[in-house]
BALOBA-1460 file (C-alpha; in Angstrom, 3 decimals):
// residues 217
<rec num="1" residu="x" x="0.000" y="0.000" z="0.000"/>
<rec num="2" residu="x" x="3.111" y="2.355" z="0.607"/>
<rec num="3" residu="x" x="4.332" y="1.763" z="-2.496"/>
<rec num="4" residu="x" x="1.123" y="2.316" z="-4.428"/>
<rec num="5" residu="x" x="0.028" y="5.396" z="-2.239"/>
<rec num="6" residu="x" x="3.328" y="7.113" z="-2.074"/>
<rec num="7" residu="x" x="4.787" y="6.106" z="-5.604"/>
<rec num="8" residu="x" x="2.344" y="8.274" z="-7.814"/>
<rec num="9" residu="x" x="3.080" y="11.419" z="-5.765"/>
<rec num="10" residu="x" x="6.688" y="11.655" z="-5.627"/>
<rec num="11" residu="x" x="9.696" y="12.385" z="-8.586"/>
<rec num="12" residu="x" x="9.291" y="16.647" z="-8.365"/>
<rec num="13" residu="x" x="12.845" y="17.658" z="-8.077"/>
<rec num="14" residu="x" x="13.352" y="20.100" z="-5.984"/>
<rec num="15" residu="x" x="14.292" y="22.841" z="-8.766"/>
<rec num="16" residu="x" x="11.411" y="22.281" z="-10.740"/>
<rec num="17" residu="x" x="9.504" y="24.988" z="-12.068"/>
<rec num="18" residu="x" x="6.404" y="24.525" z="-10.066"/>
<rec num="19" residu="x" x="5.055" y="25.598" z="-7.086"/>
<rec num="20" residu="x" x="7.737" y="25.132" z="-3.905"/>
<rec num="21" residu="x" x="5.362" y="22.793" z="-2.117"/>
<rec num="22" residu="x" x="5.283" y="20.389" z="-4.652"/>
<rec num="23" residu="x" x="9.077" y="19.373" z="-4.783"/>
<rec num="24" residu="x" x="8.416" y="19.265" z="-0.256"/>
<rec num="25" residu="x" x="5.573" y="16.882" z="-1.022"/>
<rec num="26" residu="x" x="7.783" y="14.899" z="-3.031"/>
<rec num="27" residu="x" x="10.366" y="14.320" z="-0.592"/>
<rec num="28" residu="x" x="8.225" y="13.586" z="1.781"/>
<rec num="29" residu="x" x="6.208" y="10.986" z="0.147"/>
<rec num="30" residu="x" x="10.031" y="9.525" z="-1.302"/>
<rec num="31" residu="x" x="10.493" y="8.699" z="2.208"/>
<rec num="32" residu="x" x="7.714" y="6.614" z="3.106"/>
<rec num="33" residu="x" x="8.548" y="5.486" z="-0.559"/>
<rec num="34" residu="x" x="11.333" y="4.164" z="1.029"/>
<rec num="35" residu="x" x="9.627" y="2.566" z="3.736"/>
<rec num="36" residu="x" x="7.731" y="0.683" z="1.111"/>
<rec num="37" residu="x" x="11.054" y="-0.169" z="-0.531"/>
<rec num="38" residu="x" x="12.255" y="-1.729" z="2.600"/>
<rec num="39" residu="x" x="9.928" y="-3.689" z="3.150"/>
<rec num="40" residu="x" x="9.644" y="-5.449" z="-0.060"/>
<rec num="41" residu="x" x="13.435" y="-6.121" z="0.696"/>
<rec num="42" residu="x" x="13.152" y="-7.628" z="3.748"/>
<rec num="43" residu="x" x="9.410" y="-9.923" z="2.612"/>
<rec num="44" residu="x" x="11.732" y="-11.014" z="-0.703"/>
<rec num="45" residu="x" x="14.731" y="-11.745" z="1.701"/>
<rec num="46" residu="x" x="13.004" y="-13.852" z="3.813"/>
<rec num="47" residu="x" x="10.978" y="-15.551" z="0.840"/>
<rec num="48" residu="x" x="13.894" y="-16.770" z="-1.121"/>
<rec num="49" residu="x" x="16.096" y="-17.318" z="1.980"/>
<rec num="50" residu="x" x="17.291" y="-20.575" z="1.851"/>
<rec num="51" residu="x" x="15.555" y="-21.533" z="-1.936"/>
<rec num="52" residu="x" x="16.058" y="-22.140" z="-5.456"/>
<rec num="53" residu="x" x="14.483" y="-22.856" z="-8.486"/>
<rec num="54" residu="x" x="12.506" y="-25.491" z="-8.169"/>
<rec num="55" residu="x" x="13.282" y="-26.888" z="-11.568"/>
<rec num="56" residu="x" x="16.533" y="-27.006" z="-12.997"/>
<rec num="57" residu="x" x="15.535" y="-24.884" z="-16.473"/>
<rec num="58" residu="x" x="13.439" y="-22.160" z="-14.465"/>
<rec num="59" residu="x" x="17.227" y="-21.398" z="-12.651"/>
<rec num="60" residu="x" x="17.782" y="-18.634" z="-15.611"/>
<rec num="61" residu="x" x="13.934" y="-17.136" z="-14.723"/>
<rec num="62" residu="x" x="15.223" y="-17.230" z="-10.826"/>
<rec num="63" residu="x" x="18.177" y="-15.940" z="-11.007"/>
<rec num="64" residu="x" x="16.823" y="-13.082" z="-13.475"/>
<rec num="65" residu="x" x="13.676" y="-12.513" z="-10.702"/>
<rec num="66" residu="x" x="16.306" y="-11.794" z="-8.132"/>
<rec num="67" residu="x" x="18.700" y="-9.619" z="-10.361"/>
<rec num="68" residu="x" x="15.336" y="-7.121" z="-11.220"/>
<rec num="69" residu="x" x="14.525" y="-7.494" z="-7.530"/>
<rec num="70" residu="x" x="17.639" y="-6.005" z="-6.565"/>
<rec num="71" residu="x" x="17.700" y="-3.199" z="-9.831"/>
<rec num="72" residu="x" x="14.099" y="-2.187" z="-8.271"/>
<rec num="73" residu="x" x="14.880" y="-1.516" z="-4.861"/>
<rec num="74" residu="x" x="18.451" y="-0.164" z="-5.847"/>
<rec num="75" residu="x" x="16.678" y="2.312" z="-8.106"/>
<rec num="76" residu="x" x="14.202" y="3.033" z="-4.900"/>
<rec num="77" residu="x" x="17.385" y="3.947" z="-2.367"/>
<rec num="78" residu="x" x="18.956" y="6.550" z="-4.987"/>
<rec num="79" residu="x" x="15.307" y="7.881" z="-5.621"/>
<rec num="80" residu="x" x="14.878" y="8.976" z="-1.809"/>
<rec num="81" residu="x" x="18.598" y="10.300" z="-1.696"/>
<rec num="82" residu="x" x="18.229" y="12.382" z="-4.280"/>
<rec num="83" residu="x" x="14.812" y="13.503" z="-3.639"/>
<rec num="84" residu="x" x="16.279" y="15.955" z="-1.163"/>
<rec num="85" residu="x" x="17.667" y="19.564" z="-1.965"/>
<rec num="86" residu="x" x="21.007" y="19.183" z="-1.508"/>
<rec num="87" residu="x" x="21.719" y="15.750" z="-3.515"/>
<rec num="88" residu="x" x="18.709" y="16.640" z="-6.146"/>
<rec num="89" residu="x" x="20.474" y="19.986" z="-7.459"/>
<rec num="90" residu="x" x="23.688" y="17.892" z="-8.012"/>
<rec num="91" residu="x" x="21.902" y="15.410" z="-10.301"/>
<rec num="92" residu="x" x="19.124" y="18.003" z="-11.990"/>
<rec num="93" residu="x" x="19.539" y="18.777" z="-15.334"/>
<rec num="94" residu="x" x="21.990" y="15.845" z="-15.785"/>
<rec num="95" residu="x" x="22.334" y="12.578" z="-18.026"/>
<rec num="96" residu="x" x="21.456" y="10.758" z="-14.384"/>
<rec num="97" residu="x" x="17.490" y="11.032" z="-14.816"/>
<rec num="98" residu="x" x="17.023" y="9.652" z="-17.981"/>
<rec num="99" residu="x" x="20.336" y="6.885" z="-17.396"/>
<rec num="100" residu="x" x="18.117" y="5.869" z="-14.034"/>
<rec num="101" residu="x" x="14.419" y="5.434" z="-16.210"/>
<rec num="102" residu="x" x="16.399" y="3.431" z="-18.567"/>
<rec num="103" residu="x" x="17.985" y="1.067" z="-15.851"/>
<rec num="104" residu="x" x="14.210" y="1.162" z="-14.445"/>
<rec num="105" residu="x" x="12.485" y="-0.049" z="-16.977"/>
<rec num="106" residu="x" x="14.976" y="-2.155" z="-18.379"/>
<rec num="107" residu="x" x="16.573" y="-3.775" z="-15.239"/>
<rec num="108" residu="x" x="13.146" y="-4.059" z="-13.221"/>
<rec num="109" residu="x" x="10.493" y="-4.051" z="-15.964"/>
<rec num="110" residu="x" x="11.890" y="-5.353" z="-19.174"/>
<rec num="111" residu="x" x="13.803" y="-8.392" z="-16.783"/>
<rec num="112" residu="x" x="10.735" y="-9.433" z="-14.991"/>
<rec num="113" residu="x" x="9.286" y="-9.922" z="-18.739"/>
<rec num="114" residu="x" x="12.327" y="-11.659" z="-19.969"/>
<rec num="115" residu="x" x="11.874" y="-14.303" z="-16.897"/>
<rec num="116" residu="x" x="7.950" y="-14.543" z="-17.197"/>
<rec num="117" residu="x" x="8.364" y="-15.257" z="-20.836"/>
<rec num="118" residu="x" x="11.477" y="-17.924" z="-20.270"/>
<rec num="119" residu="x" x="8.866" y="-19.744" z="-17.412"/>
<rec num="120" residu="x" x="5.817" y="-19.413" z="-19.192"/>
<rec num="121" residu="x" x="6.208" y="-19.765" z="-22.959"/>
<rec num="122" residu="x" x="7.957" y="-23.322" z="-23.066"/>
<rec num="123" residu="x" x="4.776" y="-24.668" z="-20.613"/>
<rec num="124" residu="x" x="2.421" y="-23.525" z="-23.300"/>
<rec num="125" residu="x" x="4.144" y="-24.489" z="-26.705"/>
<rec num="126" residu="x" x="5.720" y="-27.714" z="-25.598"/>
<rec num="127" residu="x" x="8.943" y="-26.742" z="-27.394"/>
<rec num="128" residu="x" x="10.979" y="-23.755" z="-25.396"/>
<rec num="129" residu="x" x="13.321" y="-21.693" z="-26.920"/>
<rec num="130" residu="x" x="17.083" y="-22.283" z="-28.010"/>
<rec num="131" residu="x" x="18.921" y="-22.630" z="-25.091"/>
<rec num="132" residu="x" x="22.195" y="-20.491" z="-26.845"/>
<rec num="133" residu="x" x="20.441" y="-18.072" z="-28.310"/>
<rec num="134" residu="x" x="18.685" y="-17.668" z="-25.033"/>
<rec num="135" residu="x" x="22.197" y="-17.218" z="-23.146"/>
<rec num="136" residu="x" x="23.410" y="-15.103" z="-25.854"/>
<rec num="137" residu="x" x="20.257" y="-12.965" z="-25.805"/>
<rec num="138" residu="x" x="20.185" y="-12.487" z="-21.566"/>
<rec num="139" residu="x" x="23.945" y="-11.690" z="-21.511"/>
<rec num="140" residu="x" x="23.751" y="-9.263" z="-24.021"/>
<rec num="141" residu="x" x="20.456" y="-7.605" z="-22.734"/>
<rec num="142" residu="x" x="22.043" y="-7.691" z="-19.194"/>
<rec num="143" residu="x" x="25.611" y="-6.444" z="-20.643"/>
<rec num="144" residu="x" x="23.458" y="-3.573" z="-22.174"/>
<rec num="145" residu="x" x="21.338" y="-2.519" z="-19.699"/>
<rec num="146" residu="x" x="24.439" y="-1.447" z="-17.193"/>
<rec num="147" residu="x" x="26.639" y="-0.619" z="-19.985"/>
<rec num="148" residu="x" x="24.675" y="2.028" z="-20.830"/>
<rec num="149" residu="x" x="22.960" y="3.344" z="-17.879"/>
<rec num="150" residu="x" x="25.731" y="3.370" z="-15.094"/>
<rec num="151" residu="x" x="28.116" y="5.638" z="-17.309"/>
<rec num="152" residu="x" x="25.284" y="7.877" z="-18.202"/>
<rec num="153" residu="x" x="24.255" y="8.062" z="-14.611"/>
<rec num="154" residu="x" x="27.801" y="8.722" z="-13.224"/>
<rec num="155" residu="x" x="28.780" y="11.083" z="-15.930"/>
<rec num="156" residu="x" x="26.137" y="12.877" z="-15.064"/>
<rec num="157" residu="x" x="26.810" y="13.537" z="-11.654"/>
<rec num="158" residu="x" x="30.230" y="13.840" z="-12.191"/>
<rec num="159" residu="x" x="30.368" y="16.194" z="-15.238"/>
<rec num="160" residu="x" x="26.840" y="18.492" z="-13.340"/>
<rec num="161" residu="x" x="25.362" y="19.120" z="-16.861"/>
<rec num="162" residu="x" x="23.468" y="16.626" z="-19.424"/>
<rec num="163" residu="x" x="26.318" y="16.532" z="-21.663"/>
<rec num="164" residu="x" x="27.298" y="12.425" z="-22.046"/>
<rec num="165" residu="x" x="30.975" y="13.547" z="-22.886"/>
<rec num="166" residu="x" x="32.996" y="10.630" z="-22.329"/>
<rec num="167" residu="x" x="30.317" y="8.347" z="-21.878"/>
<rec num="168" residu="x" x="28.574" y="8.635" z="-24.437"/>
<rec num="169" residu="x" x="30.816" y="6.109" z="-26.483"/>
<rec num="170" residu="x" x="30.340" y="3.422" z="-23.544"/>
<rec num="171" residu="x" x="26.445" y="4.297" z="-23.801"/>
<rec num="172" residu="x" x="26.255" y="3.574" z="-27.182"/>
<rec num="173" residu="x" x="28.179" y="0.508" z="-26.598"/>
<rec num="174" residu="x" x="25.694" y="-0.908" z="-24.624"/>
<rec num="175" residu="x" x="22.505" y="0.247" z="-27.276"/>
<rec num="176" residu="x" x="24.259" y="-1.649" z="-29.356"/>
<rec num="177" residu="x" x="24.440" y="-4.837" z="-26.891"/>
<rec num="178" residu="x" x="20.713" y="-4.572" z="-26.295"/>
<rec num="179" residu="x" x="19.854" y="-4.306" z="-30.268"/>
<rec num="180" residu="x" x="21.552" y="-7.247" z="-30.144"/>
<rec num="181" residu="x" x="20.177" y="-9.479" z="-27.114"/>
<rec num="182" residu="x" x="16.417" y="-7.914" z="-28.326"/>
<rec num="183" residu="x" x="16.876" y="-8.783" z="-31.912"/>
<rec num="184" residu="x" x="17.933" y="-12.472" z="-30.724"/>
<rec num="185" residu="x" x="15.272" y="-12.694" z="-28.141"/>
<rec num="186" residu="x" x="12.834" y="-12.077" z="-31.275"/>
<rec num="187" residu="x" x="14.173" y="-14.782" z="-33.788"/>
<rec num="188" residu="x" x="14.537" y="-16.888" z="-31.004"/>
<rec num="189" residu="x" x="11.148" y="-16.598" z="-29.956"/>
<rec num="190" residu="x" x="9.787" y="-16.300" z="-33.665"/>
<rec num="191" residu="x" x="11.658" y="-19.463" z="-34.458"/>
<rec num="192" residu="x" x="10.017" y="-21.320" z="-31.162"/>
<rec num="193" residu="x" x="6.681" y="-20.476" z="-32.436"/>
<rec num="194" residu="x" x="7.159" y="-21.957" z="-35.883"/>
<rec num="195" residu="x" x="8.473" y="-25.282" z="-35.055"/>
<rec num="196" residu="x" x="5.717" y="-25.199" z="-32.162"/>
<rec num="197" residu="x" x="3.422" y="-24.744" z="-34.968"/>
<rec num="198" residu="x" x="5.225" y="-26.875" z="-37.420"/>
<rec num="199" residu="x" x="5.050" y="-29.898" z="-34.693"/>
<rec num="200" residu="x" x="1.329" y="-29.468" z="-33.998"/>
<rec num="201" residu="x" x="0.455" y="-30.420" z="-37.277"/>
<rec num="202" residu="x" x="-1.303" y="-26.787" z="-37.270"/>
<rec num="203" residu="x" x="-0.004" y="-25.927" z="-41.068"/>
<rec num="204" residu="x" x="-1.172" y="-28.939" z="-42.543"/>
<rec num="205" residu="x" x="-4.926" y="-28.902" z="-41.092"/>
<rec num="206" residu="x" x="-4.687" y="-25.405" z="-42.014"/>
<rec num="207" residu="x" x="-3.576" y="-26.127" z="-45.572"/>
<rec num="208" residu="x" x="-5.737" y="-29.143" z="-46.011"/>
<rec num="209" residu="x" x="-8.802" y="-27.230" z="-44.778"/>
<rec num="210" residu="x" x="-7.990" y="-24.891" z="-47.362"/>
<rec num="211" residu="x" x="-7.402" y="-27.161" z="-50.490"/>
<rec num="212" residu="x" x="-10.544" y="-29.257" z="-49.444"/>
<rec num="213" residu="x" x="-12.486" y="-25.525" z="-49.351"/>
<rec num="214" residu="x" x="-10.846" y="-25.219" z="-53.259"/>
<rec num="215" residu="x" x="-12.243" y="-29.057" z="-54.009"/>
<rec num="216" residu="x" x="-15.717" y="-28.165" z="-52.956"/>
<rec num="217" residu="x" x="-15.573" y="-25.025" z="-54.856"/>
């Protein structure tokens, strides 16, 4: 409930150009953000304390569960420290904002879809995908995701203006590694669904239901 409350409310920096008692509501609703944050750490500690996958191919979904886990409440603690005046006007106007949505949506979001499609999508085709292309894909997508956020979000803060400098080179490094692990992920998953298809016998009712519709005409 803290997290769904609290969540929508804060993310005004402190020198934005709106009314002062917005950017105060912010930071106070980033700390009981934080509260919220803590929490879910300490209920996913004690949940996986001691556990594993329970089957051997789901370790790669586990293992990627625990790695957004730790991106999302990451991303939470550098949200409430820099929701405050003094650390906020070091990383406003910067590359850090935009380097921290990308490791959001990527690290948390985009990983905890990457895991629910590795669990789910071999249960309901029968077939699974390649298991190389699916370590080449993850590495690559993981490779890309800190390759370019982290220098963005450091260069930022180090260089105190939104100019990548440096880092942009290392930032487009890592575009390039997740063009990569996203265009595998699709031929990997494109190729899964034809010989799903192709081992259902789906193409052949479909193409005999359509040559017996040309016989009857």
């Amino acid at each position: 409930w803290m997290l769904l409350i609290f969540g929508s409310v804060g993310g005004v920096r402190p020198g934005a150009p709106v009314p002062a008692w917005l950017p105060a509501l912010s930071t106070v609703t980033s700390v009981f953000y934080f509260f919220g944050v803590v929490s879910v750490w300490i209920s996913l500690k004690r949940t996986i304390s001691g556990v594993g996958a329970e089957d051997a191919a789901d370790s790669l979904s586990y293992n990627l569960m625990r790695l957004a886990a730790l991106v999302f409440i990451s991303v939470g603690v550098f949200n409430v420290f820099f929701a405050f005046p003094g650390p906020g006007s070091v990383a406003e106007f910067t590359t850090y904002g935009p380097a921290m949505k990308l490791i959001f949506n990527m690290g948390f979001i985009g990983l905890v879809l990457i895991a629910a499609l590795y669990h789910v999508f071999p249960r309901l085709d029968g077939f699974g995908l390649s298991p190389t292309m699916t370590q080449i894909q993850t590495a690559a997508i993981v490779l890309g995701l800190f390759i370019s956020g982290l220098p963005s979000a450091l260069g930022g803060l180090m260089s105190g203006d939104n100019v990548l400098g440096a880092g942009y080179y290392f930032a487009s490094l890592g575009d390039l590694f997740l063009f990569i692990g996203s265009l595998v992920l699709f031929l990997n998953l494109l190729g899964a669904l034809y010989f799903a298809i192709k081992n259902c016998g789906c193409l052949a009712r479909i193409c005999g239901g359509l040559d017996k519709k040309e016989v009857n005409a």
